[in-house]
OpenMM code with the backbone's topology and positions (N, CA, C; nanometers):
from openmm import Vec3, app, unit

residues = "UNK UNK UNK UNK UNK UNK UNK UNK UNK UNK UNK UNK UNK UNK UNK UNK UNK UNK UNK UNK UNK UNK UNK UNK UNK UNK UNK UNK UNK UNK UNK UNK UNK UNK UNK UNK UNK UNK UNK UNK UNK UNK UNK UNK UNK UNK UNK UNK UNK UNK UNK UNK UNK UNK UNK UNK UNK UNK UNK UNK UNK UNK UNK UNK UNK UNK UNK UNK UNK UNK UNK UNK UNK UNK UNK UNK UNK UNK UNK UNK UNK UNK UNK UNK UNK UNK UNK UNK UNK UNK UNK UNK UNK UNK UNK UNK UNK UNK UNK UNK UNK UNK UNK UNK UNK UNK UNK UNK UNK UNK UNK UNK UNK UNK UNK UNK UNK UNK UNK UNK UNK UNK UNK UNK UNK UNK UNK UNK UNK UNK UNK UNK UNK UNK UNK UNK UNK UNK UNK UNK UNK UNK UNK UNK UNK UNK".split()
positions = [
    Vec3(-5.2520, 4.7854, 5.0643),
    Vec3(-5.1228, 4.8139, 5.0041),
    Vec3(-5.0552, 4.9272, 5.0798),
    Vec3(-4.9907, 4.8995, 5.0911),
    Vec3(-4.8480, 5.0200, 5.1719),
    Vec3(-4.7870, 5.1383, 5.0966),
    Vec3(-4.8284, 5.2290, 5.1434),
    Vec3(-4.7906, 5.3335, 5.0814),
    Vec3(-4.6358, 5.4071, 5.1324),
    Vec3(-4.5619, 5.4699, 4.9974),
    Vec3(-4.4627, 5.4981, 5.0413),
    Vec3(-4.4228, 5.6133, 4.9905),
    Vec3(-4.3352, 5.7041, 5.0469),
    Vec3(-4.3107, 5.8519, 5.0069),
    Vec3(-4.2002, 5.8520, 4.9227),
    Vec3(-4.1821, 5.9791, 4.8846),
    Vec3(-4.1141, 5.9614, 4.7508),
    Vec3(-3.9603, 5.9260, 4.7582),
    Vec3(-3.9044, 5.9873, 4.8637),
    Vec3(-3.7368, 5.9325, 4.9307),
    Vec3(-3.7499, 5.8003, 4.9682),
    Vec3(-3.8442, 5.7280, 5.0151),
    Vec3(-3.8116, 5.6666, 5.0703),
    Vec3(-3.8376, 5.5466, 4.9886),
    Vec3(-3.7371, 5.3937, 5.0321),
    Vec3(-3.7151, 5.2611, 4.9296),
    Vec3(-3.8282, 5.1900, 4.9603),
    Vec3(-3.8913, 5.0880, 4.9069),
    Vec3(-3.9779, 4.9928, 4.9554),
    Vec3(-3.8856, 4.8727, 5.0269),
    Vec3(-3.9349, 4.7827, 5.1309),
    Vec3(-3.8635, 4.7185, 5.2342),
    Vec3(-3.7243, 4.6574, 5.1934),
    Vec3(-3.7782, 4.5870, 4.9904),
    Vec3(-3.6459, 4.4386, 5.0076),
    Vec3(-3.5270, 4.5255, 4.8911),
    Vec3(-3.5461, 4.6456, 4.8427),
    Vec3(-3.4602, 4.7568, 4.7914),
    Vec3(-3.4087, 4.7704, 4.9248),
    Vec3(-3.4395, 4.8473, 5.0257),
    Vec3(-3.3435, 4.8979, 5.1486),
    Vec3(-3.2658, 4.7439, 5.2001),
    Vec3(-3.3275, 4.6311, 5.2066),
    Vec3(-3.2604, 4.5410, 5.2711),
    Vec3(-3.1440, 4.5216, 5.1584),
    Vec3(-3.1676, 4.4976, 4.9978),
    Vec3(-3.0389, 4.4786, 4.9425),
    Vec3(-2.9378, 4.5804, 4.9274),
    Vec3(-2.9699, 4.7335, 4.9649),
    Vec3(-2.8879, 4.8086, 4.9652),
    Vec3(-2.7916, 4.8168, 5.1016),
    Vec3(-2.8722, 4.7482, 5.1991),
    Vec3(-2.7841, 4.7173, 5.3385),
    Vec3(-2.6856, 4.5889, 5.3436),
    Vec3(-2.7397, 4.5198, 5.2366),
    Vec3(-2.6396, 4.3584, 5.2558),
    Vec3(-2.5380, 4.4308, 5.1364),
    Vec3(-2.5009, 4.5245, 5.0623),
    Vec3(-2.4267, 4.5745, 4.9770),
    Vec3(-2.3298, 4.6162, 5.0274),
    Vec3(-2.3775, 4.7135, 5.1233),
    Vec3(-2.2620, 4.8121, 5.2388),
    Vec3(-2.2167, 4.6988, 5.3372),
    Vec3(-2.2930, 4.6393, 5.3983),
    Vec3(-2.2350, 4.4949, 5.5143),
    Vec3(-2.1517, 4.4362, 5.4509),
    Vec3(-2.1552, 4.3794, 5.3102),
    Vec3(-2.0184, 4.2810, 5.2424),
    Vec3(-1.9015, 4.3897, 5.2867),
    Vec3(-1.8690, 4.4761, 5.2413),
    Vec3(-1.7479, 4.5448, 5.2854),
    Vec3(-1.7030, 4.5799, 5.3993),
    Vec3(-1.8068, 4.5878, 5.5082),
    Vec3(-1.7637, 4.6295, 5.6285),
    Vec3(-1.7249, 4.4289, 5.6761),
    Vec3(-1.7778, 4.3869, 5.6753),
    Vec3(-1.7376, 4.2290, 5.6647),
    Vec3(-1.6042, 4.1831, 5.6274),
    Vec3(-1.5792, 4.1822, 5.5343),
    Vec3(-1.4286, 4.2102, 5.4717),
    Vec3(-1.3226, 4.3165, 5.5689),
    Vec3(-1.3528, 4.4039, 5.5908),
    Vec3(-1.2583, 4.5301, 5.6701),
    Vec3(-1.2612, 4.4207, 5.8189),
    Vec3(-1.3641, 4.4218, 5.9027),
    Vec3(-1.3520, 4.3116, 6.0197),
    Vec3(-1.2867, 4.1764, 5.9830),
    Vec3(-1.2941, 4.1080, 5.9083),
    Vec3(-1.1944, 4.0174, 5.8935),
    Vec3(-1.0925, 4.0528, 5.8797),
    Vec3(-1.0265, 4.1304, 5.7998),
    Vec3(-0.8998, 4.1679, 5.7770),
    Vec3(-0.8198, 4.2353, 5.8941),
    Vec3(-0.8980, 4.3021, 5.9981),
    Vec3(-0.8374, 4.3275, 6.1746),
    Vec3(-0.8466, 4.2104, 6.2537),
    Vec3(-0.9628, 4.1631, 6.2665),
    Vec3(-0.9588, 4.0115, 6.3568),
    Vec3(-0.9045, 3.9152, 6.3396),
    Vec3(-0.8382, 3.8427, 6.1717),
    Vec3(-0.8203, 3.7176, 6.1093),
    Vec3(-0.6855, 3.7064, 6.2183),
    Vec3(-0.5490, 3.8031, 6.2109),
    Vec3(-0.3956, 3.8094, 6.2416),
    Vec3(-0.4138, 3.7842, 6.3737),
    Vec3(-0.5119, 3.8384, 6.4172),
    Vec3(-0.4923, 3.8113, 6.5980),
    Vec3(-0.5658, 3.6794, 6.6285),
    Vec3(-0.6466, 3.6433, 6.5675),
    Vec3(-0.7487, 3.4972, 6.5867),
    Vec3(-0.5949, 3.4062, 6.5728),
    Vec3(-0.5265, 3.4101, 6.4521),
    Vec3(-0.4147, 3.3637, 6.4464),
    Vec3(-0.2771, 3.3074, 6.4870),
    Vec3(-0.2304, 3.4888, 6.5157),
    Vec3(-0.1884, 3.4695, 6.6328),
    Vec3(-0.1519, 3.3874, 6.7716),
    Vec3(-0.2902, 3.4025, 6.7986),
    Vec3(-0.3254, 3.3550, 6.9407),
    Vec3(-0.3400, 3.1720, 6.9461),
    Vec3(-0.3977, 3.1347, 6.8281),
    Vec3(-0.3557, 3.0191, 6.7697),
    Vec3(-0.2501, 2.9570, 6.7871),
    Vec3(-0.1519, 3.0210, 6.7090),
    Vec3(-0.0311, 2.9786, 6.7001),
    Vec3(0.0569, 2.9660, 6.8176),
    Vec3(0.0578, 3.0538, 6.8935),
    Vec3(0.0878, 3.1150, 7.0165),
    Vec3(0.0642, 2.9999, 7.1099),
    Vec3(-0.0680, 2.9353, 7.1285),
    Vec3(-0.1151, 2.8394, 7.1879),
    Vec3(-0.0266, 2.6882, 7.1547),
    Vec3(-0.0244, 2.7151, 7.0215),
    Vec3(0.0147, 2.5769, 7.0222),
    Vec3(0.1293, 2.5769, 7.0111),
    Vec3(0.2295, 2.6766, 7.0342),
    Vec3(0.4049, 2.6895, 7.0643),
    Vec3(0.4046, 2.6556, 7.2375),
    Vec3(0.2773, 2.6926, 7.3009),
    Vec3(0.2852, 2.6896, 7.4692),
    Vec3(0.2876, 2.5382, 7.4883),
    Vec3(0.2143, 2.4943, 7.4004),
    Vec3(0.1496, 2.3589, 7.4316),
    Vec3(0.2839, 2.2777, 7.4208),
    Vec3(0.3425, 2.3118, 7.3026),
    Vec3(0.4686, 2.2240, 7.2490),
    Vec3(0.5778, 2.2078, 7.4035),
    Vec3(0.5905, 2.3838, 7.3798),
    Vec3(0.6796, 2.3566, 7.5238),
    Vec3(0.6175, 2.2890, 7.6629),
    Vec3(0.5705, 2.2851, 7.7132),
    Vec3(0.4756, 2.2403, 7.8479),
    Vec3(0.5214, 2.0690, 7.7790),
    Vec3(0.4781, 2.0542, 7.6649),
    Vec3(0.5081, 1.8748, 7.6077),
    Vec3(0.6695, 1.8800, 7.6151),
    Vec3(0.7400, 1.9649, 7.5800),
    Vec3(0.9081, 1.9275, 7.6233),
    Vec3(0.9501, 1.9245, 7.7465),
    Vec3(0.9339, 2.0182, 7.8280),
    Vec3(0.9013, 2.0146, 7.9640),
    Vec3(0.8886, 1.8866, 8.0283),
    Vec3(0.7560, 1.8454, 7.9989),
    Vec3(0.7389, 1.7405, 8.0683),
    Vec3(0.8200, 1.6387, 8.0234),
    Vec3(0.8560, 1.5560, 7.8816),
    Vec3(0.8922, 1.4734, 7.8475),
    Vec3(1.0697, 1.4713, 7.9154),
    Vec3(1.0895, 1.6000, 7.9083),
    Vec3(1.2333, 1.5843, 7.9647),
    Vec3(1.2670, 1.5305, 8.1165),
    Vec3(1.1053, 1.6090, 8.2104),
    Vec3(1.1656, 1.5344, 8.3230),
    Vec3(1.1374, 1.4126, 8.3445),
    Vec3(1.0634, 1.3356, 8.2464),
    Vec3(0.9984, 1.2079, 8.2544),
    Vec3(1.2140, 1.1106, 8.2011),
    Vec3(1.2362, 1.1998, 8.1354),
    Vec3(1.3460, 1.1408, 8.0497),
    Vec3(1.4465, 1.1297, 8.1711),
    Vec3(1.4989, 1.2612, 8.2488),
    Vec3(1.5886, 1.2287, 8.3443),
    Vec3(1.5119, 1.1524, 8.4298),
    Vec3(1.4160, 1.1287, 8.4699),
    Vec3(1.4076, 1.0368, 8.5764),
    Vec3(1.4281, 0.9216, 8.5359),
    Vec3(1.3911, 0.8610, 8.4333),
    Vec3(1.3937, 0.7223, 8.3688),
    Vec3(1.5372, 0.7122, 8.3385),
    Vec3(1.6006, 0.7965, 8.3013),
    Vec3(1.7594, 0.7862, 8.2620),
    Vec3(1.8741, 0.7649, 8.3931),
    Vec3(1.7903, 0.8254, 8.5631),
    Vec3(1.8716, 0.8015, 8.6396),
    Vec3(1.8590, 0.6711, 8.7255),
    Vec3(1.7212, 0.6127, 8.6733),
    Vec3(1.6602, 0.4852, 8.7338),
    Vec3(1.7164, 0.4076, 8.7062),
    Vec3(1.7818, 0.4182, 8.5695),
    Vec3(1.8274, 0.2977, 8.4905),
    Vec3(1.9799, 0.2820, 8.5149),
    Vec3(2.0327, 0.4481, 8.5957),
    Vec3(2.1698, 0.4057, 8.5979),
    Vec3(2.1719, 0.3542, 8.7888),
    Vec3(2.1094, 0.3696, 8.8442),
    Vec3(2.0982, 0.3220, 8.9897),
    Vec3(2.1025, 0.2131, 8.9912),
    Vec3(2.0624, 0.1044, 8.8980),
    Vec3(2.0779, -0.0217, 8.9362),
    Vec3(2.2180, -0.1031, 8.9102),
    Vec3(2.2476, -0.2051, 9.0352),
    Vec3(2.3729, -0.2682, 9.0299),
    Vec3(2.3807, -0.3538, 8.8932),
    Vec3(2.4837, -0.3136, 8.8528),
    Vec3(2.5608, -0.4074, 8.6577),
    Vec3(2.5314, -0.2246, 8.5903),
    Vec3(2.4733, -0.1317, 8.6108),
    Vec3(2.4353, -0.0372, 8.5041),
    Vec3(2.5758, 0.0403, 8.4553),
    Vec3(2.5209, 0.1046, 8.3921),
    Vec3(2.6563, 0.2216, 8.3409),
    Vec3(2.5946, 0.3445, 8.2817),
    Vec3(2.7095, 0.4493, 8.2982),
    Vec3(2.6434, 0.5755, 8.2330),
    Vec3(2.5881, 0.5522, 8.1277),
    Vec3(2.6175, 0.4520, 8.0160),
    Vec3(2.5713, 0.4135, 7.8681),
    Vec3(2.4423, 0.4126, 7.8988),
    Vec3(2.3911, 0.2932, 7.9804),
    Vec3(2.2810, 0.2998, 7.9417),
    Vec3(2.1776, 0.3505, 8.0108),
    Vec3(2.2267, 0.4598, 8.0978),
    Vec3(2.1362, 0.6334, 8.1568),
    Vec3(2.1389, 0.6870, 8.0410),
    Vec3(2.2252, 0.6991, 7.9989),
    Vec3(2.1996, 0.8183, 7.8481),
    Vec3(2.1189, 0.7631, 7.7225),
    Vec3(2.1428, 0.6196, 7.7050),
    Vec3(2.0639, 0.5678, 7.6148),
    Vec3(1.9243, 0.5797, 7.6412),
    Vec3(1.8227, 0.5663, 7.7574),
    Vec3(1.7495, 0.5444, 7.8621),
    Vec3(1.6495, 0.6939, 7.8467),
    Vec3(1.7422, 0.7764, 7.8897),
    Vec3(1.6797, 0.9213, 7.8458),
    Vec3(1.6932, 0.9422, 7.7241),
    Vec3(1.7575, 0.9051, 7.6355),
    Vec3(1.7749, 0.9349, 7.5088),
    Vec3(1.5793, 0.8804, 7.4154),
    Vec3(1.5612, 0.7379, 7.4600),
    Vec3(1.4965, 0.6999, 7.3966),
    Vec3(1.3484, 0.7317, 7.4842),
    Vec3(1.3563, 0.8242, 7.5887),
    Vec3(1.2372, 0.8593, 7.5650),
    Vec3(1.2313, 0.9977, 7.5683),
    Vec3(1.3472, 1.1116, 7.4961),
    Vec3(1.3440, 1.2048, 7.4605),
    Vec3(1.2453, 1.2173, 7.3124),
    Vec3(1.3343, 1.0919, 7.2391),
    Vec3(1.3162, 1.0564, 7.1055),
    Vec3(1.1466, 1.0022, 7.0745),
    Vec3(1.0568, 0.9702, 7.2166),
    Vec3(0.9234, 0.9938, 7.2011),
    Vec3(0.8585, 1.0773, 7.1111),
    Vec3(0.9152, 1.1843, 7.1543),
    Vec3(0.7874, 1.3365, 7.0618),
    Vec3(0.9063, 1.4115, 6.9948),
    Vec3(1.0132, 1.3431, 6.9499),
    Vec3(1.1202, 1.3602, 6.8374),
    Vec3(1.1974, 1.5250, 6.8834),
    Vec3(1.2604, 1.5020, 6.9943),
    Vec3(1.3382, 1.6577, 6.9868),
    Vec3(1.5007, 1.6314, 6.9611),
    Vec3(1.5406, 1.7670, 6.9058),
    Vec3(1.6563, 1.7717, 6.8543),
    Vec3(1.7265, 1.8313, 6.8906),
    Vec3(1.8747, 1.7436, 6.8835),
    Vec3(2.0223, 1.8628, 6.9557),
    Vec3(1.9697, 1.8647, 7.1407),
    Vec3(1.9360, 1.7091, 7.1606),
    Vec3(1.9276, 1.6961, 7.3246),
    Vec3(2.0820, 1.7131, 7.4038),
    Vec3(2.1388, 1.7766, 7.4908),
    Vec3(2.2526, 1.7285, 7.5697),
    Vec3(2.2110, 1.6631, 7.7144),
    Vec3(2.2500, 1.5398, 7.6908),
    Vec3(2.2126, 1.4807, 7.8269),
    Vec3(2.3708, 1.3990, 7.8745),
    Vec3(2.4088, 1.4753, 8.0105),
    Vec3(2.5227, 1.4373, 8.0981),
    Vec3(2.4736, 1.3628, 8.2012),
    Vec3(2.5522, 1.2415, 8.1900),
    Vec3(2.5319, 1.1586, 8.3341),
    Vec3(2.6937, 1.1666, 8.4047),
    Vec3(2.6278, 1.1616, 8.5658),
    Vec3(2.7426, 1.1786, 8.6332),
    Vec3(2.7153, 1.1200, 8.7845),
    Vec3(2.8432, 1.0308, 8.8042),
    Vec3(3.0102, 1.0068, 8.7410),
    Vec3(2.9904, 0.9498, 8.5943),
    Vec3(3.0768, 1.0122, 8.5410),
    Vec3(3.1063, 0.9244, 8.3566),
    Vec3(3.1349, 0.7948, 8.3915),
    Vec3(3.2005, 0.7284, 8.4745),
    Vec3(3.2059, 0.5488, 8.4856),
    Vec3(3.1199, 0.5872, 8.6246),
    Vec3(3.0363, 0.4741, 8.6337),
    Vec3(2.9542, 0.3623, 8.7332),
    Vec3(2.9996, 0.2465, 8.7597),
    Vec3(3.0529, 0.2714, 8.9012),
    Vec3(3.1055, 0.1003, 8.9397),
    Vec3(3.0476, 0.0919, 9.0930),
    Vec3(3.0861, -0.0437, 9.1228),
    Vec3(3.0194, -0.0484, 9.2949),
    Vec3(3.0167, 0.0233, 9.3922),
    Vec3(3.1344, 0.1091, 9.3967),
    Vec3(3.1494, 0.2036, 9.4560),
    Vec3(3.1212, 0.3512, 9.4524),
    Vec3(3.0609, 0.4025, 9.3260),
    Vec3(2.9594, 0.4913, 9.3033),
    Vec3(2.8294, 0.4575, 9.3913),
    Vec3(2.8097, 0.5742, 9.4188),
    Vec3(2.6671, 0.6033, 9.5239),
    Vec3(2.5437, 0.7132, 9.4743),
    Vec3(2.6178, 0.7949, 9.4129),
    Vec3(2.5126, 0.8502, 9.3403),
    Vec3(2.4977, 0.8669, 9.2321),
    Vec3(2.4351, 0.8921, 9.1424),
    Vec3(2.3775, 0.8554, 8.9749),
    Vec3(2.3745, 1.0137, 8.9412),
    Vec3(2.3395, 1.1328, 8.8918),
    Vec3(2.3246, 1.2494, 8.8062),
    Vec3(2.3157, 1.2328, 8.7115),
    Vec3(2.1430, 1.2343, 8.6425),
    Vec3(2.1243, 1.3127, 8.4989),
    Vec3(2.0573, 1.4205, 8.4578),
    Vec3(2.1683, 1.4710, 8.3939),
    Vec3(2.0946, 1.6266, 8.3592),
    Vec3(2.0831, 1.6464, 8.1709),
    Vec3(1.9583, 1.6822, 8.1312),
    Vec3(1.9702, 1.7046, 8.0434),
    Vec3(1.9135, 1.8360, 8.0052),
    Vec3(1.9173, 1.8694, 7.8591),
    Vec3(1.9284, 2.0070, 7.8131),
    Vec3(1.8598, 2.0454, 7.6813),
    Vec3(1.7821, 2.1128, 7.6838),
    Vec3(1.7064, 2.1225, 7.5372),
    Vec3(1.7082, 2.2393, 7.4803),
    Vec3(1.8133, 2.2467, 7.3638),
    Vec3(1.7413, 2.4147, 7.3673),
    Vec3(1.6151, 2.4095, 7.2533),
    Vec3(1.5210, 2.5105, 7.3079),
    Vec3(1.3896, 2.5505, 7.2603),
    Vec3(1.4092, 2.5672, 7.0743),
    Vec3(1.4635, 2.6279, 7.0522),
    Vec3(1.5089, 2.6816, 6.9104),
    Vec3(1.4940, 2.6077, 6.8115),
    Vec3(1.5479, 2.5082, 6.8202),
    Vec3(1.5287, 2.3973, 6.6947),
    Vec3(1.3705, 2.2665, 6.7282),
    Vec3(1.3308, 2.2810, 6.8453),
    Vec3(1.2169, 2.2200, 6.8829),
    Vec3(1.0799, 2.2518, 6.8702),
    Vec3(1.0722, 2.3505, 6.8054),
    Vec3(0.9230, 2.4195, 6.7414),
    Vec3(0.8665, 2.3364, 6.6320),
    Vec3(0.7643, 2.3857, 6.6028),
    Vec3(0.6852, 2.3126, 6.4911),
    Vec3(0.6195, 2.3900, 6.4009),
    Vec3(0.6464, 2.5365, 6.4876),
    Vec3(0.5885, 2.6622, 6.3772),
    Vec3(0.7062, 2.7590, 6.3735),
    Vec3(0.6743, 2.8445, 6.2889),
    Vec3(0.8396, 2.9194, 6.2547),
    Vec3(0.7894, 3.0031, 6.3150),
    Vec3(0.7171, 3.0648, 6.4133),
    Vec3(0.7088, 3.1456, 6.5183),
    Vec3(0.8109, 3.1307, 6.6110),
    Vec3(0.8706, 3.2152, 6.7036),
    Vec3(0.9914, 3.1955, 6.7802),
    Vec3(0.9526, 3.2801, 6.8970),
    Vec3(0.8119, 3.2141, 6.9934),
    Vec3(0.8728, 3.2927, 7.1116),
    Vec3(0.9128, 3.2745, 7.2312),
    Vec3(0.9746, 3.1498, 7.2248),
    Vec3(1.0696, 3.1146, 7.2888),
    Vec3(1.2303, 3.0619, 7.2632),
    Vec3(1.2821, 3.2064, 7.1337),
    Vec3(1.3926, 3.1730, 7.0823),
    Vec3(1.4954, 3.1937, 7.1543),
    Vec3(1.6221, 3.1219, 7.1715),
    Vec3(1.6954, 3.1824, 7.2925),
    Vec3(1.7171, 3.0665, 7.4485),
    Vec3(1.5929, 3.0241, 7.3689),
    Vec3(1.5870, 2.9802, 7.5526),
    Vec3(1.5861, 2.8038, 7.5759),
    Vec3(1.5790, 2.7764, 7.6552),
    Vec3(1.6182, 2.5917, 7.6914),
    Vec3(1.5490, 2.5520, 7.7915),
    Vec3(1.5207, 2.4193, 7.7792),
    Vec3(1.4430, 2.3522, 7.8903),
    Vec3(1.5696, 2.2689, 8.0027),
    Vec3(1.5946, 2.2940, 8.1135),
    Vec3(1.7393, 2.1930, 8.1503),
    Vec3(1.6877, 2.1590, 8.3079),
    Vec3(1.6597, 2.0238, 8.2909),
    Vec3(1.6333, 1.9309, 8.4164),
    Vec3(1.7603, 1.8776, 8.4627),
    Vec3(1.7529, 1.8455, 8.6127),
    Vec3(1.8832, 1.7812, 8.6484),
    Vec3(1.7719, 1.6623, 8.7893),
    Vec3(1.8396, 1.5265, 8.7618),
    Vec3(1.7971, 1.4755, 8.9058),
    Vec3(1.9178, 1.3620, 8.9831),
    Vec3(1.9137, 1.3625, 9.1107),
    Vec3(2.0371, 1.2731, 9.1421),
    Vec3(1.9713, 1.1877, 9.2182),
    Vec3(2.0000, 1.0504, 9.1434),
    Vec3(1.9352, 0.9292, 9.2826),
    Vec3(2.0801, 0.8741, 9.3553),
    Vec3(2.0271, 0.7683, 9.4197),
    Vec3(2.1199, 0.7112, 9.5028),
    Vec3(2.1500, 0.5621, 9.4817),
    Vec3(2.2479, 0.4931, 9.4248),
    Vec3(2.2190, 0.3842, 9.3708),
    Vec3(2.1945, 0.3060, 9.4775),
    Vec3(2.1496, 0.2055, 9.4210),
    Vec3(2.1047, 0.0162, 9.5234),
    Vec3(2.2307, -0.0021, 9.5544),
    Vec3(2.1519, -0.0679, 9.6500),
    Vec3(2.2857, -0.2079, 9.6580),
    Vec3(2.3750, -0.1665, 9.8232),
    Vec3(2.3937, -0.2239, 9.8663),
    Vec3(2.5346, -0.2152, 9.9892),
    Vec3(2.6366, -0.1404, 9.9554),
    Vec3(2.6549, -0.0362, 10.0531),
    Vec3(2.7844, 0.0155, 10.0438),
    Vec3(2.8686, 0.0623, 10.1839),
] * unit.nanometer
topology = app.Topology()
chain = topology.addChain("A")
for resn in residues:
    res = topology.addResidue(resn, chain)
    for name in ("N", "CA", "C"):
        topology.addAtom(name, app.Element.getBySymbol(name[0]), res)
């Protein structure tokens, strides 16, 4: 049998008097780490969003100026073109200009530029990229004889 002095606890007294004091210091570390674990979370997945607008937009002007390069096309349906694969991953308040506004045989080059602003395209009410816009521009050269 183990002998013990008079201050001092026997082993599973000191261990429950240590898991007593640990619950609170437990609690205090969560309550500094939880906001930044968070944070950084959130943060991530506002980067991610944008990098996904980004890309989808230049996927959008290119497909939007492909479609106006070909002989019979029209600005209509460049803008429709980028429109519907803006409308992929659902963003809002797109401005997309094609240029020349009429396409006829004698047009040679196509321009679409479009425009996103960041602001209304989030998914978390975090804002740190408030202010700001995604804006691609590309110019092909249409088909055909000229």
């Amino acid at each position: 049998m183990k002998r013990t002095l008079k201050n001092e606890l026997p082993d599973h007294q000191a261990t429950k008097r240590t898991a007593a004091h640990r619950r609170g210091a437990t609690a205090v570390e969560f309550a500094i780490v939880s906001p930044i674990v968070f944070l950084t979370f959130f943060a991530a997945f506002e980067f991610c969003r944008v990098a996904m607008i980004r890309h989808t937009v230049d996927n959008a002007v290119y497909e939007g100026a492909r479609r106006g390069i070909v002989p019979g096309a029209n600005a209509n349906d460049a803008r429709e073109q980028a429109e519907f694969v803006l409308n992929t991953i659902g963003v809002n308040s797109a401005n997309i200009t094609v240029t020349p506004a009429i396409i006829d045989e004698n047009t040679q080059d196509v321009t679409v530029r479009v425009r996103i602003p960041l602001d209304g395209n989030s998914f978390i009410p975090l804002r740190f990229f408030g202010g700001k816009s995604v804006d691609r521009e590309i110019t092909m050269k249409r088909e055909g004889v000229f």
